[in-house]
N, C-alpha and C positions, 0 to 999 in steps of 0.2 A: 148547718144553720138553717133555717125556718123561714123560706118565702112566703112573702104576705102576697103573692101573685094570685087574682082571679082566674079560675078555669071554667069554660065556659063549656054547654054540649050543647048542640042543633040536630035537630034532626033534619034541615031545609039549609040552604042558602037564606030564602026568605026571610026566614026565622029567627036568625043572627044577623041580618042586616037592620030585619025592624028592632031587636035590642039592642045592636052594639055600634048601628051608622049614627054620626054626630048629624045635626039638624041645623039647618039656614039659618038666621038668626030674622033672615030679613023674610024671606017667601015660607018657611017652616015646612021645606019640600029634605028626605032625609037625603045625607050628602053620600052616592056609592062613586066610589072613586077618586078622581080629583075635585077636591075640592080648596077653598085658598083658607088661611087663617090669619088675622090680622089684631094683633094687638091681642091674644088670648082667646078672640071670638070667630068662630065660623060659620064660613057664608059657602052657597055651591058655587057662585061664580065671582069675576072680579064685578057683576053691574050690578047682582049685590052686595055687595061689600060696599060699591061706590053710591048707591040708596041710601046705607045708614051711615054716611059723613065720611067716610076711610078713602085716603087718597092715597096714594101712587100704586095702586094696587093694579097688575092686570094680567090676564089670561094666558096662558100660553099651549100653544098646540102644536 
């Protein structure tokens, strides 16, 4: 059967982070690692996510 799966190549770490990191919704800094998702939208942290209206959200370390 026929995966419709994307394959990507890099030649950088950089390179596929700047195409493939999802981006803050609130500060538009891109998200490498944890970052939170709230209602379909992501934010890097839980202060932003708590910026654009999103409650019970918070950080963990």
């Amino acid at each position: 059967m026929y995966s419709k799966r994307t394959v990507h190549v890099f030649d950088c770490f950089s390179c596929a982070i700047h195409r493939m990191a999802p981006i803050c919704e609130h500060c538009r800094v891109q998200i490498i690692g944890q970052g939170v998702e709230v209602e379909g939208h992501w934010f890097c942290g839980a202060h932003c996510a708590r910026a654009e209206g999103k409650t019970g959200v918070v950080d963990r370390v």
